[in-house]
N, C-alpha and C positions, 0 to 999 in steps of 0.2 A: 853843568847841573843836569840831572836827571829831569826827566820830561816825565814825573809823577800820573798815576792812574792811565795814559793815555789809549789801553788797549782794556774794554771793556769785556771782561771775563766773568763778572760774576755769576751770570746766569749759566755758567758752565759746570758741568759735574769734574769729582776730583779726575775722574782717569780721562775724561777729553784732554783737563787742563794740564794734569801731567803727560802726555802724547805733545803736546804743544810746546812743555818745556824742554825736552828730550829732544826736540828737532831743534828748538834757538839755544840748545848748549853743545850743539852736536861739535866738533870740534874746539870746545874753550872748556871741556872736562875730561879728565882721562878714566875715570869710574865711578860707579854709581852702587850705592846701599842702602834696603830697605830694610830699619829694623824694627818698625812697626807698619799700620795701616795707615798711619795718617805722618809721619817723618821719613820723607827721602832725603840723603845726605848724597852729594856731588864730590866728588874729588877733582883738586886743579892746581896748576902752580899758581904761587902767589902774585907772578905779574897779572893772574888772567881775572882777579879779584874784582876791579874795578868797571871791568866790561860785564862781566857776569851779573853784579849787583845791575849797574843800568837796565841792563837788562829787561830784571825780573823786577824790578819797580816799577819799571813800566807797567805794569799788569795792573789790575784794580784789585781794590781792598789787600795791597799787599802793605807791609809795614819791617822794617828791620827790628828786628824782637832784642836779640842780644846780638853781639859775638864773644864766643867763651872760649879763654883761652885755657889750655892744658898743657901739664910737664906729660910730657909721653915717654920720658927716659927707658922705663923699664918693658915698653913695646918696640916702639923706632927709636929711640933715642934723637928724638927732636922733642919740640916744642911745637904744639896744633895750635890755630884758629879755625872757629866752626861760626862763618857767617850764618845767622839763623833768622830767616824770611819768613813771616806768617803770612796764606791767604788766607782771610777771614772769613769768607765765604762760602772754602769747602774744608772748612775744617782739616788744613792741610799745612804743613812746615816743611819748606825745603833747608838744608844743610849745605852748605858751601865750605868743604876741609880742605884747607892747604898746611902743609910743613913746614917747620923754619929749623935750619941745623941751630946748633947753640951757638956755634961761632957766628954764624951769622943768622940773628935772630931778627929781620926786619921782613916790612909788610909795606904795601905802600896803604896810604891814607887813602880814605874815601868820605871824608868826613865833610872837604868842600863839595860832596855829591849829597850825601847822605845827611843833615844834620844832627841824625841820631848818631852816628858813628861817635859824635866826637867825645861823649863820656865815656864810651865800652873802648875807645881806642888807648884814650889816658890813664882807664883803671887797669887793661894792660899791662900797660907800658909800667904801671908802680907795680903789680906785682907779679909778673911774668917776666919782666924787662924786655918787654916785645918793642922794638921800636916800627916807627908808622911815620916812612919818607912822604914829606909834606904835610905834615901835623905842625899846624902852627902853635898850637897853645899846647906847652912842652912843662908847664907845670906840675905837681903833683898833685893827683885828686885825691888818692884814698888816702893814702901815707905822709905826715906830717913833712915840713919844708925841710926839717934838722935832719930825714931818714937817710943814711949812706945811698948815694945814686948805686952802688953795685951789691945791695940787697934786695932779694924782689923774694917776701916771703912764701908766695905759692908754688914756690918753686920744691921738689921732692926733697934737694937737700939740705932745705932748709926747717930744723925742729920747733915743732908747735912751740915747745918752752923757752927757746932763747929767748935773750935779752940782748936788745941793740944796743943801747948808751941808758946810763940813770937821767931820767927826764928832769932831776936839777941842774942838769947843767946849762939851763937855761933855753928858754926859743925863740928863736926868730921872730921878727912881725913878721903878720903876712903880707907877701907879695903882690900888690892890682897889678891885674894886666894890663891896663888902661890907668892914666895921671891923666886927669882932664880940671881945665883952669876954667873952662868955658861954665862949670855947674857948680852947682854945691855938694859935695860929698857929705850922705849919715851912715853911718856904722848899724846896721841892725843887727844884732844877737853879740854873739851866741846862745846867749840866753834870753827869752822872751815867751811869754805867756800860749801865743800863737804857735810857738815852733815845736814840733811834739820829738824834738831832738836838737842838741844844741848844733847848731847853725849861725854861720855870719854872712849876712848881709852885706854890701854897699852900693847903695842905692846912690843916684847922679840926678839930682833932682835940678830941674828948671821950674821958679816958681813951686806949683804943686802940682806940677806935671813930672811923673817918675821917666827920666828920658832913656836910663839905661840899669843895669844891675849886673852885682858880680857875687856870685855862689861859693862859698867854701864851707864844706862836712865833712860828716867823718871824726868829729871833734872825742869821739867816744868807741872809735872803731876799737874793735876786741877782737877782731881774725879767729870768730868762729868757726867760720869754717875750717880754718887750719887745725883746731880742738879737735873740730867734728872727725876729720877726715886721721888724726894721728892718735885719739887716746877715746873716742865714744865706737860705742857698739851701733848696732843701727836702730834699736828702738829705745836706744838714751838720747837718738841726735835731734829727733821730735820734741822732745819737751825744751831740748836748747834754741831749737832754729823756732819755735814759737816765744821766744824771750827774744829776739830780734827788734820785735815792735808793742809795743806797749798797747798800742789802739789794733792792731790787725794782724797779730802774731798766729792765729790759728790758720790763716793763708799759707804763713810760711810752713808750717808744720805738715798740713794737708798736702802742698806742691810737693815737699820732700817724700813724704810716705807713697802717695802717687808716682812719683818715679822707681822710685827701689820696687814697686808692685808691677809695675811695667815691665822695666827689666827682667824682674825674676818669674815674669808669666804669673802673677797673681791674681787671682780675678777675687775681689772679697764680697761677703753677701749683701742682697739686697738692703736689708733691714740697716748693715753698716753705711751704705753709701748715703741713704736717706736722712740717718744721722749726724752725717758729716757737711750734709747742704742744709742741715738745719742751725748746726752752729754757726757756720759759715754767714749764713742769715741773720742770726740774733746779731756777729758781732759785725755786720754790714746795718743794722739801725744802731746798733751801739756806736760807730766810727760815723756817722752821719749825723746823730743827734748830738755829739760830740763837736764834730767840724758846725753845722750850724751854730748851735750857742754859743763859740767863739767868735765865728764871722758876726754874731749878732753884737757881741763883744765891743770887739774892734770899730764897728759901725755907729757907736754910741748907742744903741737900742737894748738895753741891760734886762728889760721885761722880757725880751726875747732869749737871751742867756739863761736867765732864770727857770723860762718857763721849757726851755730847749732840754735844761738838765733835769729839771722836776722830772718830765716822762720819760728820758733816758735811763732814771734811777730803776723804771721796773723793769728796763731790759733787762740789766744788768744782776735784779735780785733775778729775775728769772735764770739766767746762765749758771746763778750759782747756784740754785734749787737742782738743776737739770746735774754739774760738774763739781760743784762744792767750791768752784771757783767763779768768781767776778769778771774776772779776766785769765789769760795763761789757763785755758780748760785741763788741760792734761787729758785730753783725750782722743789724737791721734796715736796709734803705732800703724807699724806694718801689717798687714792684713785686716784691718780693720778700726773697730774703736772698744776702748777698756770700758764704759760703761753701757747701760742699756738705758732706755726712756719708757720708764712704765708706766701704770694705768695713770696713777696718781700724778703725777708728775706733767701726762698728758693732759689732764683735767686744767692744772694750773695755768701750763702754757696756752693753751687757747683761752683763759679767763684774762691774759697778761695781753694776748692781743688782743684783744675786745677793748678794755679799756687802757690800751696806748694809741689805739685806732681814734677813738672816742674824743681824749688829751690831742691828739695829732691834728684833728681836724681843724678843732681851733684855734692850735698854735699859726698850723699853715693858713687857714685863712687871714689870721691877723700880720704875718711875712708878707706875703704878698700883696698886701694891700697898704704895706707903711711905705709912705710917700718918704722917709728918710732911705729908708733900706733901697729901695729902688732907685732912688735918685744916685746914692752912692755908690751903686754898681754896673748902671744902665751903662754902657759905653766905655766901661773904662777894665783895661789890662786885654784889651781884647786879642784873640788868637787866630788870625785868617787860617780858613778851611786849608791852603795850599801848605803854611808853615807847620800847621799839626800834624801834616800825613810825612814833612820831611823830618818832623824832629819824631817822629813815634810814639805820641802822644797815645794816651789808651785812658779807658775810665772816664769818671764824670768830667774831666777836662778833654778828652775827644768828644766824646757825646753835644756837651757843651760848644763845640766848634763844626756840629752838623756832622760826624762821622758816625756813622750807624754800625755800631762793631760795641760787641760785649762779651768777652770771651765765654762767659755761663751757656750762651745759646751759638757762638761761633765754633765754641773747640768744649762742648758740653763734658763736665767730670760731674763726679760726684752719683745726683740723679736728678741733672739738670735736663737729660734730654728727655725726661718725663715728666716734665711740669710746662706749664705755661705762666708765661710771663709777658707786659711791655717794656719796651727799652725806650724810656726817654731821649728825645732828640732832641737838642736847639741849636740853629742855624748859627745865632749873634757872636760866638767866640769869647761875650766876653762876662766878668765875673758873675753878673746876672742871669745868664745865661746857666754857666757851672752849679750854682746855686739854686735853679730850680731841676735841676738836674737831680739834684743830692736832693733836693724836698719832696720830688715825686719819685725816685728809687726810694724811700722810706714807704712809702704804701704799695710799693709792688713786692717788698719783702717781706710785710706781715701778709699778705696774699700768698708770698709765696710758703710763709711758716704753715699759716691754715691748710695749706694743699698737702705738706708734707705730715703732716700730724694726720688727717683723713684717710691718707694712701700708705703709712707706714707700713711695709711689710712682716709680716711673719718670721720669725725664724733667728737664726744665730745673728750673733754681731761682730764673728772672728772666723777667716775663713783659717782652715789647718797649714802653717808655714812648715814646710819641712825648712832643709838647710838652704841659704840663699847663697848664689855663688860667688867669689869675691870677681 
């Protein structure tokens, strides 16, 4: 097991901390590449995987972000994994590439070091066919239990269109990892009010103490990205990869078009990025006034549901004044955004935060002071500080476990590193905790809308694309 945080870095600038990792990979990397300012990528054989990681987790405020695997057929003609390490502190991502031939496509596991490994190593393993020596839960995560073990669709030669088998031929139950006689086993989902995708639960309940749980998703997977990647152009893949998620699809939309601008050296205008953290913001109180009024939901406290979605309602009219849409904006592409936010339109939005600020205030005082609401979440599902930093947790459930990491001000996009904002912290780990978390990010986002509507800039909203290179 990794010895988590133990070498306090963060007070260090990126090019000390990178001198420092340069000397502790001096011999366990054969090459190094820099293709931006803030991503160095390591090259190494894949036994050296495992010492490597120890390593650099050692470090403070690091976190394993992904590992993404690739058919590389048509450059080396292997299969890559790219260990991907965020410091959060200096706004820095190290890269860890090793190779695997096809014939022999394995890696060794890092997952009993790492706890976060052990999703990104299984969703591999279904569609890359990477295997991961000492991976004990050999299940399928993305791809259903019926899917032929010697299809892994990410693979180059496999076509976005195929069809594997007609899904009447009936499925499987699913597989627990775990038969335990000692509890009571419930079934939650895949469908349920709470679940903002159909999801199965089974929860091993002692009494009404929840003692254990077992995750299976994916129940709807559509291998978009295999669409995106074999029949969309690159500003049709925006409007798909924001259909990913119903509550927070213009995330996915914004990451996409930020990368292909990255790569192809884009810098887009002012005025567009300002736009971009401004919807970003609506649909961050939109996805919060949302998860609230359900937790109020579920909590029994229906006045709070009620009153959660009332002031959610003028987010929501507002995005569509600003997009013409409610949700699903349609307004990332590459190099920038398809519409503009003019005068009028400005006038609304700051009348819309005014009065959700106004609605807000006494929704949240009356949360925080209902002796049911607190009672039923004070102490319970709790996340110690040490298990969030091994499973990679991030967002209001890091924060909520005492991690002070937010990517908006760690690895600022958009025109995040020109605003000010706080980052909610609570120590406690547990639902209470996450929950005020999400109560007070809702007032540092209409803070942060106000700032962005005062300072918008002047000028275009499309920087000129010539041709991007494949």
């Amino acid at each position: 097991m990794v010895n988590f945080w133990i070498r306090k870095v963060e007070d260090l600038s990126k090019e000390e901390l990178l001198e420092i990792i340069d000397r502790e990979l001096k011999g366990l990397v054969t090459d190094k590449y820099v293709p931006t300012n803030n991503f160095v990528i390591y090259f190494a054989e894949r036994e050296k995987i495992p010492a490597i990681t120890e390593k650099l987790m050692e470090f403070s405020y690091t976190r394993l972000s992904v590992i993404a695997g690739n058919d590389e057929r048509y450059y080396m003609n292997k299969l890559s994994l790219t260990y991907i390490i965020a410091f959060d502190k200096q706004d820095l991502y190290i890269g860890i590439r090793t190779y695997l031939p096809f014939y022999d496509p394995v890696a060794p596991s890092i997952t009993d070091m790492v706890k976060a490994a052990w999703w990104n190593e299984r969703e591999n393993r279904d569609l890359f066919g990477i295997e991961f020596s000492g991976l004990k839960d050999k299940r399928k995560l993305v791809l259903p239990e019926y899917w032929p073990d010697n299809v892994h669709p990410w693979r180059k030669d496999y076509p976005y269109n195929k069809p594997v088998m007609d899904w009447r031929e009936g499925l499987p139950d699913y597989t627990p990892v775990r038969e335990r006689k000692d509890v009571d086993v419930i079934g939650f989902g895949p469908y349920h009010m709470v679940n903002d995708e159909p999801i199965h639960w089974r929860l091993y309940v002692k009494g009404e103490v929840i003692v254990d749980a077992e995750h299976r998703g994916f129940h709807n997977w559509r291998g978009i990205e295999k669409i995106a990647e074999g029949r969309l152009t690159y500003n049709q893949i925006p409007f798909i990869a924001e259909r990913i998620c119903g509550i927070c699809g213009f995330t996915h939309a914004t990451a996409y078009v930020q990368a292909i601008e990255s790569l192809a050296g884009i810098d887009i205008p002012d005025r567009a990025r300002y736009i971009r953290s401004l919807m970003l913001e609506i649909e961050r109180i939109e996805s919060h006034l949302l998860w609230i009024g359900i937790a109020c939901h579920i909590l029994g406290f229906d006045t709070g549901f009620m009153l959660s979605w009332k002031t959610r309602e003028h987010i929501m009219h507002l995005a569509e004044v600003l997009t013409g849409n409610r949700k699903t904006y349609g307004m990332d592409i590459v190099g920038g955004v398809r519409r503009d936010v003019l005068g009028d339109r400005i006038n609304k939005a700051i009348d819309t935060v005014k009065k959700i600020r106004a609605e807000y205030k006494e929704l949240y005082n009356m949360l925080i002071n209902n002796t049911i609401l607190v009672k039923r979440t004070r102490g319970v599902g709790v996340l110690p500080r040490e298990k969030a930093i091994s499973y990679g947790v991030v967002g209001p459930v890091a924060r909520g476990a005492g991690l002070d990491i937010d990517v908006r001000k760690d690895h600022p996009y958009a025109a995040y590193k020109e605003l000010s904002f706080n980052v909610p912290v609570y120590s406690e780990g547990d639902v209470l905790a996450i929950t005020l978390v999400r109560l007070d990010e809702v007032f540092e986002s209409l803070d942060l809308i106000e700032q962005i509507l005062d300072k918008l800039p002047k000028g275009p909203i499309m920087a000129e694309v010539k041709e991007i290179p494949a």
